[in-house]
C-alpha positions, -999 to 999 in steps of 0.1 A, spaced: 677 -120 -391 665 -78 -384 700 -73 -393 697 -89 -431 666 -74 -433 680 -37 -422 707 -46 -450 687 -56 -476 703 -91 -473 677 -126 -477 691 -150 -464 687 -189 -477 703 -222 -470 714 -244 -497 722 -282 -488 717 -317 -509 690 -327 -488 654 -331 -504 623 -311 -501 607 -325 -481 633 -332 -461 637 -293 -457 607 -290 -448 604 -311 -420 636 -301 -406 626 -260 -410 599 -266 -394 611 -283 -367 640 -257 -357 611 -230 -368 638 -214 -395 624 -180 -412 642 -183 -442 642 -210 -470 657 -238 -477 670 -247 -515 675 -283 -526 708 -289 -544 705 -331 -548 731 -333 -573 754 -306 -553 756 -282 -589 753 -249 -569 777 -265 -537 802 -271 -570 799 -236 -586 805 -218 -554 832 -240 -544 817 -253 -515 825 -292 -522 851 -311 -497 878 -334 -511 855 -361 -514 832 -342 -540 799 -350 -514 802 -335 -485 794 -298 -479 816 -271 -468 801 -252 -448 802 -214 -468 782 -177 -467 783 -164 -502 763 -127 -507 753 -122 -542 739 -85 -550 711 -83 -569 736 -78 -607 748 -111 -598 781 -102 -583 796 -117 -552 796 -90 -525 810 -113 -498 825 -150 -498 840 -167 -465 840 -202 -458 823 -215 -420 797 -196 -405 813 -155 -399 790 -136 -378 762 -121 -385 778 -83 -382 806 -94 -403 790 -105 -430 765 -67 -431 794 -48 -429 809 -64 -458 779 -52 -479 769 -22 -463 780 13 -479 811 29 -461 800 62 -444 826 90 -433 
């Protein structure tokens, strides 16, 4: 998590499962970031995270800058240093 802060990167989770659901289940694994409720899977479909069988989730990290624009997009769970150096400004 310090190294999404350091990048200026909040992460969040995004799943079909209800609030209070989320709640419950953050608070048990004691996350530090939220977790969004997508019930009827309309962000999982815009970002093309959707399996075959139009329910399940596909695991995938998307980083959206602050304009809107997609900074970084890779399906499974890429490392934490991966995904900063993706968005981080080149130096050198």
């Amino acid at each position: 998590m310090a190294k999404f802060q350091q990048a200026g990167i909040q992460p969040f989770g995004v799943n079909p499962a209800g609030v209070d659901s989320h709640f419950k289940y953050a608070t048990k694994l004691s996350f530090n970031f939220p977790l969004l409720s997508d019930p009827d899977r309309a962000i999982a479909r815009a970002y093309h995270a959707l399996k075959d069988d139009g329910q399940g989730i596909q695991r995938s990290v998307y980083v959206v800058q602050r304009n809107g624009t997609i900074a970084f997009a890779q399906r499974g769970a890429p490392p934490p240093d991966e995904i900063v150096a993706a968005v981080s400004p080149r130096k050198g």
